[in-house]
C-alpha positions as a Markdown table, in Angstrom:
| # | Residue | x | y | z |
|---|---|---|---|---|
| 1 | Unk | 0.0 | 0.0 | 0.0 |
| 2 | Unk | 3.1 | 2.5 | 0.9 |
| 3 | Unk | 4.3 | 1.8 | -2.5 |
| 4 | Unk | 1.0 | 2.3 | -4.4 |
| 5 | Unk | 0.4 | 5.3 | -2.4 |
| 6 | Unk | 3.6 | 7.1 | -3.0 |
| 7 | Unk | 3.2 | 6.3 | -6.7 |
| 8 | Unk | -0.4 | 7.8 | -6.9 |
| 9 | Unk | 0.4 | 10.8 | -5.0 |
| 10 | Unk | 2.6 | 11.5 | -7.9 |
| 11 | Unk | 0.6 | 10.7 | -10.7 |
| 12 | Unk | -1.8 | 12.3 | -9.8 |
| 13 | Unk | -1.0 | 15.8 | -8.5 |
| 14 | Unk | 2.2 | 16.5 | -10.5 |
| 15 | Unk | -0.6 | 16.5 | -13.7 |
| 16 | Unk | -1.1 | 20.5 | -11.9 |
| 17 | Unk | 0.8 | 22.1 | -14.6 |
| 18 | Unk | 0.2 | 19.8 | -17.3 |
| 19 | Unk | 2.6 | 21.8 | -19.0 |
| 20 | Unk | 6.2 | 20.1 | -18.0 |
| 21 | Unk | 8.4 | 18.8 | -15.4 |
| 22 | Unk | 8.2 | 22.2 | -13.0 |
| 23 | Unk | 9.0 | 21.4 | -9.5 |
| 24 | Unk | 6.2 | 23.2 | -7.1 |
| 25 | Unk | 6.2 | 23.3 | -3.8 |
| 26 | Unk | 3.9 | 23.7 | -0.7 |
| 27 | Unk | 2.9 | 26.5 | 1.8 |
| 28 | Unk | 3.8 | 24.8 | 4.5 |
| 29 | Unk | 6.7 | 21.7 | 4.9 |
| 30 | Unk | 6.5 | 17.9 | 5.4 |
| 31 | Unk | 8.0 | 16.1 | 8.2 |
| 32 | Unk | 8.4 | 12.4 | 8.2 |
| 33 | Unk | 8.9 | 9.8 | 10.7 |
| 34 | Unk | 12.6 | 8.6 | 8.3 |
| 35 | Unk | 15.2 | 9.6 | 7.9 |
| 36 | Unk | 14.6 | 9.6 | 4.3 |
| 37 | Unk | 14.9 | 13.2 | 2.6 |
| 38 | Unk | 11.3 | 14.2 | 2.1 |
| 39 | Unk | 11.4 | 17.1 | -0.5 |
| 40 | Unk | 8.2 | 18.7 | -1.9 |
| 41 | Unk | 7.5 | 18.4 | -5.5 |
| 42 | Unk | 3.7 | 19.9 | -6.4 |
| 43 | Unk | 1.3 | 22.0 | -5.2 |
| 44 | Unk | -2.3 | 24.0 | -5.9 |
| 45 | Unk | -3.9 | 25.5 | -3.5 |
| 46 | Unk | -7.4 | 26.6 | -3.9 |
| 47 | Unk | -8.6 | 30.0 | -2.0 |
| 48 | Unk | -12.9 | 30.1 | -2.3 |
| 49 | Unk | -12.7 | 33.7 | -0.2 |
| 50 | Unk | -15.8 | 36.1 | 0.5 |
| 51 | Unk | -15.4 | 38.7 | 3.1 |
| 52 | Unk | -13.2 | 36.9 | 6.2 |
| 53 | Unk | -14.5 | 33.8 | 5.0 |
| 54 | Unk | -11.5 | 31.7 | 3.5 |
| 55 | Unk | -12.0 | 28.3 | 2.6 |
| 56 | Unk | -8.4 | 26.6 | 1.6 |
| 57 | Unk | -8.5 | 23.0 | -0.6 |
| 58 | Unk | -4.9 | 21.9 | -0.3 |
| 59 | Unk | -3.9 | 19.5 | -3.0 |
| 60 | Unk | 0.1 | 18.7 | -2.2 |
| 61 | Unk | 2.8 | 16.1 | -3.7 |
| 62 | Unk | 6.2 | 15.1 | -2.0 |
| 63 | Unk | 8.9 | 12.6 | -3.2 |
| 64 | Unk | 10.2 | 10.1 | -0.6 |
| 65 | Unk | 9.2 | 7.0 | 1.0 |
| 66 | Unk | 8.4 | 8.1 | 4.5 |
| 67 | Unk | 6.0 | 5.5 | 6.6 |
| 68 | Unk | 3.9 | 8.3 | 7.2 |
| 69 | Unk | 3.3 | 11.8 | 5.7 |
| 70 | Unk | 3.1 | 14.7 | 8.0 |
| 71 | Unk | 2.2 | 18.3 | 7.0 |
| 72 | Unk | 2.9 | 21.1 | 9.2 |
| 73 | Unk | 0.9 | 24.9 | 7.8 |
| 74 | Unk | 0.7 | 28.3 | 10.0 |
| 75 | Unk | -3.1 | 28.9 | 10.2 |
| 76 | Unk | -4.4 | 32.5 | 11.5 |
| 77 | Unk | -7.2 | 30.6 | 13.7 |
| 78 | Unk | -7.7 | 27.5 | 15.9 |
| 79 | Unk | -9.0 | 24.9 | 13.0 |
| 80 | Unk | -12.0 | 23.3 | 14.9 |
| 81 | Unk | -12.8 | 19.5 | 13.5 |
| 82 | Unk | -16.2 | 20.9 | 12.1 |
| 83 | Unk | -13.8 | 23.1 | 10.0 |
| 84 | Unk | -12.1 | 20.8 | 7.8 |
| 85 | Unk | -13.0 | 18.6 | 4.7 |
| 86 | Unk | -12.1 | 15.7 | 2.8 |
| 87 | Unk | -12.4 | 16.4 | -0.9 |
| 88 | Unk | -12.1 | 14.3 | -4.0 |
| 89 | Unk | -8.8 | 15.0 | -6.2 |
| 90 | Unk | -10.7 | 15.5 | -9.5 |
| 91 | Unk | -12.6 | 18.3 | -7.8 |
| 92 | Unk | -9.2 | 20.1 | -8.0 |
| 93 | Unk | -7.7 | 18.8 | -11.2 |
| 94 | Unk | -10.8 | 19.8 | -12.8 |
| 95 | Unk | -10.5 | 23.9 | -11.7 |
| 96 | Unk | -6.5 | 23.7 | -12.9 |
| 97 | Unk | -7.0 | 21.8 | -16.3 |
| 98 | Unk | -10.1 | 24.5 | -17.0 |
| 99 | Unk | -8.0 | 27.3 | -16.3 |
| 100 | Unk | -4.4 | 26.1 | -17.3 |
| 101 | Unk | -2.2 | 27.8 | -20.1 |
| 102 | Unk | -3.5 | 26.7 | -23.7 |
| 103 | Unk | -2.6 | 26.1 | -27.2 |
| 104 | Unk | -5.5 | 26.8 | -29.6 |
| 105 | Unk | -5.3 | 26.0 | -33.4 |
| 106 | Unk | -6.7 | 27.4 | -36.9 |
| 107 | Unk | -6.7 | 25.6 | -40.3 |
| 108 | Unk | -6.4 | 28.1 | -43.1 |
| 109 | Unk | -9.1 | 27.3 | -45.6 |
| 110 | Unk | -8.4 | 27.6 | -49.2 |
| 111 | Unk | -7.7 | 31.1 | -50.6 |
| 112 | Unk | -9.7 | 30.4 | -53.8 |
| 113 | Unk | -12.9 | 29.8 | -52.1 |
| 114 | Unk | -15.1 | 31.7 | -50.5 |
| 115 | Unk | -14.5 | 32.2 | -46.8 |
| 116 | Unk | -16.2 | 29.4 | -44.3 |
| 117 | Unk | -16.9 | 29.7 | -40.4 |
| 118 | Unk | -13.4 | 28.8 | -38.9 |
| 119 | Unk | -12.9 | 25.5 | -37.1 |
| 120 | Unk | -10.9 | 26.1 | -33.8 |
| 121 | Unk | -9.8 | 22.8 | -31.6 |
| 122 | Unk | -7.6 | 22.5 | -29.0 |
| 123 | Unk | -5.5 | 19.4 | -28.2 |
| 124 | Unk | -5.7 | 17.6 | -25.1 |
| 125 | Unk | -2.8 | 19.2 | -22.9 |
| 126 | Unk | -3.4 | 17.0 | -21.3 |
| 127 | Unk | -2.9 | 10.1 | 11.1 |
| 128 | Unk | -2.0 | 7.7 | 13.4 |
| 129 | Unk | -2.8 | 10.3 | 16.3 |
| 130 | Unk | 0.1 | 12.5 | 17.7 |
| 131 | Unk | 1.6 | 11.1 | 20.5 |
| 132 | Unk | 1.3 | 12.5 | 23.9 |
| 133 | Unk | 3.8 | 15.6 | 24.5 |
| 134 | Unk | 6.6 | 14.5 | 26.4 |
| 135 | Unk | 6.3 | 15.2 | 30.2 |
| 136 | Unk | 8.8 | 18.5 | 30.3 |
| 137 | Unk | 8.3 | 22.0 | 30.9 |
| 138 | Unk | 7.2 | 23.9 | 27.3 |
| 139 | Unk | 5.4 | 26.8 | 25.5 |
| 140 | Unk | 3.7 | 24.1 | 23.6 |
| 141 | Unk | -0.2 | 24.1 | 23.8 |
| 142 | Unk | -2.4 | 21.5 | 22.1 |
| 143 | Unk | -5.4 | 22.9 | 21.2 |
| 144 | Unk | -7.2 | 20.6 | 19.1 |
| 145 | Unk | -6.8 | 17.2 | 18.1 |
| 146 | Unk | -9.2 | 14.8 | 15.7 |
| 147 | Unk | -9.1 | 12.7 | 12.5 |
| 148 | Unk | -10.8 | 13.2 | 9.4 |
| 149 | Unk | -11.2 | 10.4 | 7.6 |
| 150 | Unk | -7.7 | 9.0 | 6.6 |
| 151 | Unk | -6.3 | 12.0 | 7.9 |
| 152 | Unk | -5.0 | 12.4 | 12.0 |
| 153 | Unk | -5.0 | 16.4 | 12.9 |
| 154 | Unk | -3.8 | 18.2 | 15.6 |
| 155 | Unk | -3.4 | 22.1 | 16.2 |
| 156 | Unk | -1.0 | 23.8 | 18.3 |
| 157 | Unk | 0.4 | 26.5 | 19.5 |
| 158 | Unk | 3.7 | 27.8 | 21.5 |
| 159 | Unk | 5.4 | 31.2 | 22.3 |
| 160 | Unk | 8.7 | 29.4 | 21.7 |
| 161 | Unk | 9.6 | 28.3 | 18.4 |
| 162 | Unk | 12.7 | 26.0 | 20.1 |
| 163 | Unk | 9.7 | 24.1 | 22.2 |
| 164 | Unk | 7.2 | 23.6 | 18.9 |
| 165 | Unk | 10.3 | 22.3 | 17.0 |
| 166 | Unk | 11.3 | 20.1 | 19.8 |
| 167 | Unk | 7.5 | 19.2 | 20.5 |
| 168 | Unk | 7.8 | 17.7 | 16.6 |
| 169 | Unk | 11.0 | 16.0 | 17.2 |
| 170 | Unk | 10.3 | 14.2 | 20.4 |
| 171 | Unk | 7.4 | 12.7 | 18.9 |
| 172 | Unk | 8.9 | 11.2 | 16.1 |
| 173 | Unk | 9.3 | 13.7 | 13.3 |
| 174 | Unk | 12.5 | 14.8 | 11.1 |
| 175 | Unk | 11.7 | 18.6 | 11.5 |
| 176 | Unk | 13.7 | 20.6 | 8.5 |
| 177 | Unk | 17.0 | 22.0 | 9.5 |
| 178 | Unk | 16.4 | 25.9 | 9.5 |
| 179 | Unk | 12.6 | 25.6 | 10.2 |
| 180 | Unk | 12.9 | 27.3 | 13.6 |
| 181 | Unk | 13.3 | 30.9 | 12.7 |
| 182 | Unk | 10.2 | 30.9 | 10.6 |
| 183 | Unk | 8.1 | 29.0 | 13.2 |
| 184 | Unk | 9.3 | 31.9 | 15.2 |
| 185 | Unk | 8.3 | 34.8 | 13.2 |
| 186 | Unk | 5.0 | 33.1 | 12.7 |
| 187 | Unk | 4.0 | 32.5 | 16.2 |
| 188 | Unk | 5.0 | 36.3 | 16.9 |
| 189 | Unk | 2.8 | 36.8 | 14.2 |
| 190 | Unk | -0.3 | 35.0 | 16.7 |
| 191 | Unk | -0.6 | 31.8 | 14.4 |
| 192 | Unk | -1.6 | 28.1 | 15.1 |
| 193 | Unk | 0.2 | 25.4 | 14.0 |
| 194 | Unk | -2.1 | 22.7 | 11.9 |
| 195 | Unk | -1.0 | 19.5 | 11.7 |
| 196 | Unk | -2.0 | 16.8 | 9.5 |
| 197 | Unk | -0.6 | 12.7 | 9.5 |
| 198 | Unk | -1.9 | 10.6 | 7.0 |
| 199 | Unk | -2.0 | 7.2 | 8.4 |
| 200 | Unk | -1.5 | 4.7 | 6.2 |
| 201 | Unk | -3.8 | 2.1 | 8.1 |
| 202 | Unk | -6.8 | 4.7 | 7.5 |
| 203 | Unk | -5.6 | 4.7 | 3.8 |
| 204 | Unk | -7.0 | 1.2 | 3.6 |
| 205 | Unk | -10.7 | 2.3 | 3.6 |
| 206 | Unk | -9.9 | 5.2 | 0.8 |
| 207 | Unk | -10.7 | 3.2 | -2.2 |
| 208 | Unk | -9.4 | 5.1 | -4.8 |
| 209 | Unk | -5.7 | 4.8 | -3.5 |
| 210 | Unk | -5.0 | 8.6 | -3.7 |
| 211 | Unk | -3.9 | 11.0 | -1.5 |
| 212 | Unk | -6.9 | 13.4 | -1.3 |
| 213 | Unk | -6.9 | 17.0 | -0.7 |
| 214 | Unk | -7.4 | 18.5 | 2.5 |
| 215 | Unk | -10.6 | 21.4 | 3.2 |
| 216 | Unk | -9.9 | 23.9 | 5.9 |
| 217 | Unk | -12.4 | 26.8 | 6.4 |
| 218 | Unk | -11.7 | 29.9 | 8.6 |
| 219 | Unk | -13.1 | 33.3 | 10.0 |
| 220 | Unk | -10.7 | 36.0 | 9.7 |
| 221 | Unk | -9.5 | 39.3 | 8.2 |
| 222 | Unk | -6.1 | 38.1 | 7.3 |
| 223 | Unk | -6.4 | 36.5 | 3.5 |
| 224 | Unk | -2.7 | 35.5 | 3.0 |
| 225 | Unk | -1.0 | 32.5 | 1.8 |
| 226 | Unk | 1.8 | 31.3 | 3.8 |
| 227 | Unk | 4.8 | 30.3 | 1.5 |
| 228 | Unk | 8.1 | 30.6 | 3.0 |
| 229 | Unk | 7.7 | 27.5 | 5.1 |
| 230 | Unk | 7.5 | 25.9 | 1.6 |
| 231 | Unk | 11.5 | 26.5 | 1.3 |
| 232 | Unk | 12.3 | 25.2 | 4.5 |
| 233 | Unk | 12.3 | 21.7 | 2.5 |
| 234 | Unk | 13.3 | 23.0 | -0.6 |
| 235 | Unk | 15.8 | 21.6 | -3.3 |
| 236 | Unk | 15.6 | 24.8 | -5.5 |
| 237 | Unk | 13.0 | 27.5 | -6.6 |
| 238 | Unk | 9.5 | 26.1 | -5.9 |
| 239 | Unk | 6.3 | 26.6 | -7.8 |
| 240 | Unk | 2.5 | 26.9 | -6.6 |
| 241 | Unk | -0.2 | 27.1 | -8.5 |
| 242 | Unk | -3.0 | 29.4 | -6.6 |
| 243 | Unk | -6.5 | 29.2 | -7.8 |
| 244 | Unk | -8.7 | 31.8 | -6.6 |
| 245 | Unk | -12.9 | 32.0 | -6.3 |
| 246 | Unk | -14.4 | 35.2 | -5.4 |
| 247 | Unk | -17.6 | 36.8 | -6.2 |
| 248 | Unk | -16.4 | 39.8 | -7.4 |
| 249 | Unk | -13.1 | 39.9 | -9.6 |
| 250 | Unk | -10.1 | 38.3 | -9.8 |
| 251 | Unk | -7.6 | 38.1 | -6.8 |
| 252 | Unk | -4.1 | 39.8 | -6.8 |
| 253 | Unk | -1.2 | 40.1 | -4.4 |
| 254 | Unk | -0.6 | 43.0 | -2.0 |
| 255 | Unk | 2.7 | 43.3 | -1.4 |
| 256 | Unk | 4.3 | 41.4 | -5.2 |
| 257 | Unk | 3.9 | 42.6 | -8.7 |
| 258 | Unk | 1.4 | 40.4 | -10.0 |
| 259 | Unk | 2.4 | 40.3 | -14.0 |
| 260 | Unk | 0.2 | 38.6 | -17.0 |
| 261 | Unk | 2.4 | 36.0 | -18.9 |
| 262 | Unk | 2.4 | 36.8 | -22.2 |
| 263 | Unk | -0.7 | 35.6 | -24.6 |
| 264 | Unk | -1.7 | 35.7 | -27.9 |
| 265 | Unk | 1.2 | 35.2 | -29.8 |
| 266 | Unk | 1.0 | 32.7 | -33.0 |
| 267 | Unk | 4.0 | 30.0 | -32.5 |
| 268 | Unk | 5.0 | 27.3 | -34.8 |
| 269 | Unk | 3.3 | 23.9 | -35.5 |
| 270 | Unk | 6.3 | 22.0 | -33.9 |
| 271 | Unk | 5.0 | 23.6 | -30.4 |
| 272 | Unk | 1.7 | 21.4 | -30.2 |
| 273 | Unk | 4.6 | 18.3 | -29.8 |
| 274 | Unk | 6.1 | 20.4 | -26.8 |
| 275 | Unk | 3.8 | 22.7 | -25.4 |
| 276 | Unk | 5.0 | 21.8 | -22.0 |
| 277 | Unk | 8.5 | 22.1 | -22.9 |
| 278 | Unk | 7.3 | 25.4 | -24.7 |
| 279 | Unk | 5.6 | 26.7 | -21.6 |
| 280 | Unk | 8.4 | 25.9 | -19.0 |
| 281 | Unk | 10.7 | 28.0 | -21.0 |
| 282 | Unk | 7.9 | 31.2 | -21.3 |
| 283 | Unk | 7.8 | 30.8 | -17.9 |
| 284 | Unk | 11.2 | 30.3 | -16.6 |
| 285 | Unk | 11.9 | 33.6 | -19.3 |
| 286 | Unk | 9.1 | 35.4 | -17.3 |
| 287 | Unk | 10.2 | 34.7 | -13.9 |
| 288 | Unk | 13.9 | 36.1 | -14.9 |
| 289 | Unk | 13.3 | 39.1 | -16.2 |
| 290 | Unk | 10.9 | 39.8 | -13.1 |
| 291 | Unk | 12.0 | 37.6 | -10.0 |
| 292 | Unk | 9.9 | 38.9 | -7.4 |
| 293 | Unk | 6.5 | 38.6 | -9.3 |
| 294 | Unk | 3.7 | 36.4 | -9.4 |
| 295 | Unk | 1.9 | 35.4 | -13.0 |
| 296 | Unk | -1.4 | 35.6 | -13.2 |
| 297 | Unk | -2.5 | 33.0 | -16.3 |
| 298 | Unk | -6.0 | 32.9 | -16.2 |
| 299 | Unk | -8.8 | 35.0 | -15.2 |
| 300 | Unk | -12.4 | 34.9 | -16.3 |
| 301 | Unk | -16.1 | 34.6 | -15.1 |
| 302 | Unk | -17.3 | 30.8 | -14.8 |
| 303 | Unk | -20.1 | 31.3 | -16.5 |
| 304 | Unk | -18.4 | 31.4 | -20.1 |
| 305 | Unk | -14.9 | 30.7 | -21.1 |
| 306 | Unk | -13.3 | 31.5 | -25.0 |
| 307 | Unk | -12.1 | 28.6 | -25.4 |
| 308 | Unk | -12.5 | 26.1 | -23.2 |
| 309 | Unk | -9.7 | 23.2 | -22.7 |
| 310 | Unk | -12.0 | 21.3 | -20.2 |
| 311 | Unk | -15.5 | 20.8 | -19.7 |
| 312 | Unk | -17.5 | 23.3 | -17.9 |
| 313 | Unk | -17.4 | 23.2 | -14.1 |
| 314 | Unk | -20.5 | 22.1 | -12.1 |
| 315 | Unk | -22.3 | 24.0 | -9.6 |
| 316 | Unk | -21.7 | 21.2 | -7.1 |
| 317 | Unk | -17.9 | 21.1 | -7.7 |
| 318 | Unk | -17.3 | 25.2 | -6.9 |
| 319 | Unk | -19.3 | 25.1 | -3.7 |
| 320 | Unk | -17.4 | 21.5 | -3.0 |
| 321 | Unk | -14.1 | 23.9 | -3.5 |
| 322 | Unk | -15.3 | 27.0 | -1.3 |
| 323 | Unk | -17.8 | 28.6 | -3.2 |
| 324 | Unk | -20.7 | 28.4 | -1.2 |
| 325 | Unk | -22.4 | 31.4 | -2.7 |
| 326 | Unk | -23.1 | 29.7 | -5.9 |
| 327 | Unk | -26.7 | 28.3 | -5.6 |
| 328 | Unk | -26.5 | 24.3 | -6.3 |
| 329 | Unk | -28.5 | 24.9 | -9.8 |
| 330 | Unk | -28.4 | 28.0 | -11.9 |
| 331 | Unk | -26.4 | 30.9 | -12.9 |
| 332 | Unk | -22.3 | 30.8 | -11.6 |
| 333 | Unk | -21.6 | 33.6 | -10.3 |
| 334 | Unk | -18.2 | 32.8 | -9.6 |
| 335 | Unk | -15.1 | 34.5 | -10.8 |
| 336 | Unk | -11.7 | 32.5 | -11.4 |
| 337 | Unk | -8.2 | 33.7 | -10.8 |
| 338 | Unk | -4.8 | 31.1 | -11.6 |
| 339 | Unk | -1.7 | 32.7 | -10.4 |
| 340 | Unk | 1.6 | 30.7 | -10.6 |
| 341 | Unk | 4.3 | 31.8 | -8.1 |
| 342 | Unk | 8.1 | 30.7 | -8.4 |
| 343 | Unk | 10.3 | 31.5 | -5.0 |
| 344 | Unk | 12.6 | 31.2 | -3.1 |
| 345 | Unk | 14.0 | 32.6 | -0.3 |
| 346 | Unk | 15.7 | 35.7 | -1.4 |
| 347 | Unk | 13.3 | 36.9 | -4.1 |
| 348 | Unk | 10.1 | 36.5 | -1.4 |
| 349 | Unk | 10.8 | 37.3 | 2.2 |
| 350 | Unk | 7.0 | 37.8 | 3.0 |
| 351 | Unk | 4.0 | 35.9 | 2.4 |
| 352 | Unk | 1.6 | 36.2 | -0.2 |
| 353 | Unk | -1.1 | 38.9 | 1.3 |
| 354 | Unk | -4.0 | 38.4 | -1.2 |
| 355 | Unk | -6.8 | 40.9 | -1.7 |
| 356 | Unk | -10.1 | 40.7 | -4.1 |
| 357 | Unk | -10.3 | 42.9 | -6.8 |
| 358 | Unk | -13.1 | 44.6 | -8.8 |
| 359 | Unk | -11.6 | 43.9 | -11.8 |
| 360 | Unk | -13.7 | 41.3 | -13.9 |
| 361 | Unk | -11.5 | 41.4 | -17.3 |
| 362 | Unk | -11.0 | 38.2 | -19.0 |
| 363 | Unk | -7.7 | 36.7 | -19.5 |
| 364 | Unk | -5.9 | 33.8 | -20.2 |
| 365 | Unk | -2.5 | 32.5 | -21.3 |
| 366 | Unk | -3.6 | 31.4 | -24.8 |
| 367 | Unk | -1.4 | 30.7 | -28.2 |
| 368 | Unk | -2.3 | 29.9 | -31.7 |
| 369 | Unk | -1.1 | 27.6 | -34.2 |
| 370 | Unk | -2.2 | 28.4 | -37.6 |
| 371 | Unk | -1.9 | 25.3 | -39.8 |
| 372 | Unk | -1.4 | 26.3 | -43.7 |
| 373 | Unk | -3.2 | 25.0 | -46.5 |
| 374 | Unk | -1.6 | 22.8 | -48.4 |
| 375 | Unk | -3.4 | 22.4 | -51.8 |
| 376 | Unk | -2.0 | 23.6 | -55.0 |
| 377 | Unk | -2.8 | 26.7 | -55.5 |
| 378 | Unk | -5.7 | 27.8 | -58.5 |
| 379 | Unk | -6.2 | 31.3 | -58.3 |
| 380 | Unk | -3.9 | 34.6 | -58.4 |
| 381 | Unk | -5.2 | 34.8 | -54.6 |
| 382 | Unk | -3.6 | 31.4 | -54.2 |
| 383 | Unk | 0.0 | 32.3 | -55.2 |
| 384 | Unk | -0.2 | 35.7 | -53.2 |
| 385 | Unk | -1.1 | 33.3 | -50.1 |
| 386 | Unk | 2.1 | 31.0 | -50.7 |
| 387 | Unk | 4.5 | 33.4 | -51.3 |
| 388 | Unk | 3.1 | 35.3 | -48.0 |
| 389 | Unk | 3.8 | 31.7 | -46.0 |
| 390 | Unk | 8.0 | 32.3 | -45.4 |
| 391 | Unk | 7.2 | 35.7 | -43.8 |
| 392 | Unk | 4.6 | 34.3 | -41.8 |
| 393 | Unk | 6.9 | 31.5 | -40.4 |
| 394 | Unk | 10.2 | 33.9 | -40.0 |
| 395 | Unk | 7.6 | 35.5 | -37.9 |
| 396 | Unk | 6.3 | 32.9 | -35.9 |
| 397 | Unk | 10.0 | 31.8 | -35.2 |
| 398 | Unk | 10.6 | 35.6 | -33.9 |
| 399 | Unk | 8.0 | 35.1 | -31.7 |
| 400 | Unk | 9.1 | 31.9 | -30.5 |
| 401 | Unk | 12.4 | 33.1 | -30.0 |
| 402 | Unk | 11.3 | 36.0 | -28.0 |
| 403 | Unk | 8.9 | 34.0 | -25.9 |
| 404 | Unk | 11.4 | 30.8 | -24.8 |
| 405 | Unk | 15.1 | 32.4 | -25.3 |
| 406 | Unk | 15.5 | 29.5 | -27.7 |
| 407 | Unk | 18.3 | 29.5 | -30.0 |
| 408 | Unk | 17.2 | 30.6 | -33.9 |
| 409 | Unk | 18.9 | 28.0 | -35.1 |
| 410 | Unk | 17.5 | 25.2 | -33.1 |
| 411 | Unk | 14.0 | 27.0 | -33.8 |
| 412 | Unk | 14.7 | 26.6 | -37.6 |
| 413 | Unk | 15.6 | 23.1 | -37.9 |
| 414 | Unk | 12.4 | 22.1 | -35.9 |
| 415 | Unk | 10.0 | 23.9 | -38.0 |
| 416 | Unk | 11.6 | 22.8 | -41.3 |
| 417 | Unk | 11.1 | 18.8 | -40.1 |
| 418 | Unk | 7.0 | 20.0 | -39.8 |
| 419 | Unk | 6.9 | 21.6 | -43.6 |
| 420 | Unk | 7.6 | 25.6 | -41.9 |
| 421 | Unk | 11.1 | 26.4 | -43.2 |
| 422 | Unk | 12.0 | 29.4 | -45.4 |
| 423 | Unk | 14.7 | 31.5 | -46.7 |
C-alpha cells in the first residue's frame, strides 16, 4: 500500500501544470517519521474567499518514501474538527486543467474559395494520532486534536519556536534544519500550528488509493497564503499554482507585482509536440526578467470561457471547493483567478497577502497555431497566399524566440522537419 500510495500521489497531482516537469512546492513543509529526505514536488492550492471567510483546498505532492506523511501549515485561527473537509482530487484537477495555459489552433481554408466559419480545436494538454507531549516543561499548547477520515490532525500553538520544533521531534518527526526561525516569526505573528498525519492504516478504507486534498475553512480578516515554510524543504526555486474564487473579480497580491504571462502570440506547429517544454521556457523567461512577481494565467467569469480546454465546471464542484455562494443549480456567479508563483528565499521574504479585486476582465495565457493549406494553389489569390507563408513563419519563429530564449537555429531546424522552413 506504501508503495502504491507514493506512486499515486505522484501521478496524480504532478498532472497540476500539465505543461512540463516544474518542481512546485507547498505552503507549509513535510515532516516524516525517516530519515529519508522528504522534499516537496507539487502543489495547488485553492482560495474560495468572501469577506473573512477563507475556505483553503490543499492539493500537495512530495517525493520520498516516508511511513507516514506529516504536514505542518501556520493557520491565523484555531482549526476546529467541524472546520475541515475531505475532498475528492478531480474536484481540483478539474479547476487547474479548466483554467491552465493553452494552445489553440486554426486551419487556413483555401484562398480560392469563399470564406467558411473557422474551425478552432484544442489538443488535449493533457494520522496515526500525535503522541502524547513528552512530560517536560514547554510553550507548547495543544489545542485541538481529531481525524478526518484518513487523515490524523492536531493544532497547536507555542510562544517558543525551540519548544514547537522540539515538540515535533520528540514525537517522532525529522523537522527541517532551519525551520525554527520561521516558526518563530510566525508564532509572533499569533498563528496556530495545523498539523495533519496521514495514516497509512486509514488509507486502507480510501478506495481510490490517492492521496486526497485536504478542506480547511476559517473566519478571519487576514487573507494571505503562507509560503516561506514551503523553502524550509526546498531543493531549488519552488512553484505553486494558486486558484482563486471570489464573487467579485479576480484576486491579486498585495505586497508582489502580479504580471500577466504573455498571450496571444501565434508559434510554430512544432510547439503542439512540446507545449509543456514550450511553456516551462515562457515561464522560466518570465520569472527572470521579473523575479519577485507572481503570474497571473488565467482570469475569467465561470459562467463562459473562450475557449475552453475542459469541460465546464458544475455548480456542485465550486461550492465542494469553497464557493458556497453559488446556488446548487443555476447561474455561476463565480469569478476565477490562476496565479503561478516561483520563489525562493531571497526573491520573497513575506507571504503572499492576497486581496479581491473589482476587476472582472477576462484573461488567459492562450497561443495559436495556424496550420497552412496545403493544396495547389488555383487562383492569383492562391500564389499571393504561398508566397506570404515564409514571412509568416520567420515571424512565428521571432515570436518563439522572444517567448522561450531559444536559440534561432534550433527554432529553424524544428520547423523545417513540420513543412515551416524558409529563406
Amino acid at each position: 500500500m506504501k508503495h502504491k500510495l507514493t506512486r499515486a500521489v505522484s501521478l496524480t497531482l504532478a498532472a497540476s501544470m500539465a505543461l512540463g516537469q516544474t518542481a512546485q512546492a507547498f505552503c507549509g513543509f513535510y515532516v516524516a517519521t525517516t530519515d529519508s529526505p522528504l522534499i516537496n514536488k507539487a502543489s495547488r492550492v485553492v482560495l474560495a474567499h468572501d469577506g473573512n471567510t477563507t475556505q483553503v483546498t490543499m492539493a500537495s505532492d512530495v517525493a520520498g518514501d516516508p511511513k507516514q506523511f506529516g504536514l505542518v501549515v501556520p493557520v491565523p485561527t484555531v482549526i476546529k474538527k467541524g472546520q475541515v473537509k475531505i475532498v475528492e482530487a478531480k474536484v481540483v484537477q478539474h479547476l487547474a486543467d479548466y483554467t491552465k495555459p493553452r494552445l489553440v489552433q486554426y486551419h487556413d481554408e483555401d484562398p480560392c474559395e469563399p470564406p467558411r466559419p473557422m474551425v478552432m480545436a484544442m489538443p488535449a494538454p493533457s494520522m496515526a494520532p500525535m503522541a502524547a507531549s513528552p512530560q517536560r516543561r514547554s510553550t507548547v499548547v495543544v489545542e485541538e486534536r481529531y481525524s478526518v477520515e484518513e487523515y490524523d490532525i492536531t493544532v497547536i500553538t507555542a510562544t517558543k519556536a525551540a519548544d514547537l520544533v522540539a515538540y515535533l521531534n520528540q514525537n517522532g518527526y525529522k523537522v527541517p534544519a532551519g525551520a525554527e526561525a520561521t516558526v518563530a516569526s510566525y508564532l509572533r505573528q499569533g498563528m496556530h500550528f495545523f498539523l495533519a498525519k496521514v495514516n497509512m492504516e486509514k488509507m486502507k478504507d480510501n478506495t481510490s488509493g490517492f492521496l486526497r486534498p485536504i478542506q480547511v475553512t476559517y473566519q478571519s480578516p487576514k487573507f494571505m497564503l503562507p509560503i516561506r515554510l514551503g523553502t524550509v524543504n526546498a531543493d531549488g526555486p519552488q512553484d505553486m499554482i494558486v486558484l482563486g474564487l471570489t464573487k467579485n473579480g479576480r484576486l491579486e497580491v498585495a505586497n508582489y507585482a502580479t504580471r500577466k504571462v504573455p498571450t496571444g502570440q501565434q508559434v510554430p506547429l512544432f510547439v503542439e509536440k512540446d507545449f509543456g517544454g514550450f511553456y516551462d521556457a515562457l515561464f522560466a523567461r518570465q520569472v527572470a526578467d521579473n523575479s519577485a512577481s507572481v503570474f497571473l494565467e488565467y482570469a475569467w467569469n465561470l459562467g463562459s470561457c473562450d475557449p475552453c480546454s475542459a469541460p465546464p465546471m458544475a455548480n456542485g464542484e465550486l461550492r465542494t471547493l469553497g464557493a458556497s455562494w453559488v446556488e446548487p443549480q443555476g447561474m455561476q456567479n463565480a469569478f476565477v483567478t490562476r496565479m503561478h508563483v516561483r520563489y525562493d528565499r531571497d526573491h520573497f521574504p513575506e507571504d503572499l497577502a492576497l486581496h479581491e479585486t473589482a476587476d472582472k476582465e477576462s484573461f488567459q495565457a492562450r497561443y495559436v497555431m495556424r496550420h497552412p493549406f496545403k493544396g495547389e494553389p488555383m487562383c492569383t489569390a492562391g500564389y499571393r497566399y504561398n508566397a506570404s507563408l515564409p514571412d509568416r513563419f520567420a515571424k512565428e519563429a521571432s515570436n518563439l524566440r522572444e517567448l522561450t530564449g531559444w536559440a534561432m537555429d534550433g527554432i529553424r531546424a524544428r520547423m523545417a522537419a513540420t513543412g515551416q522552413a524558409w529563406r
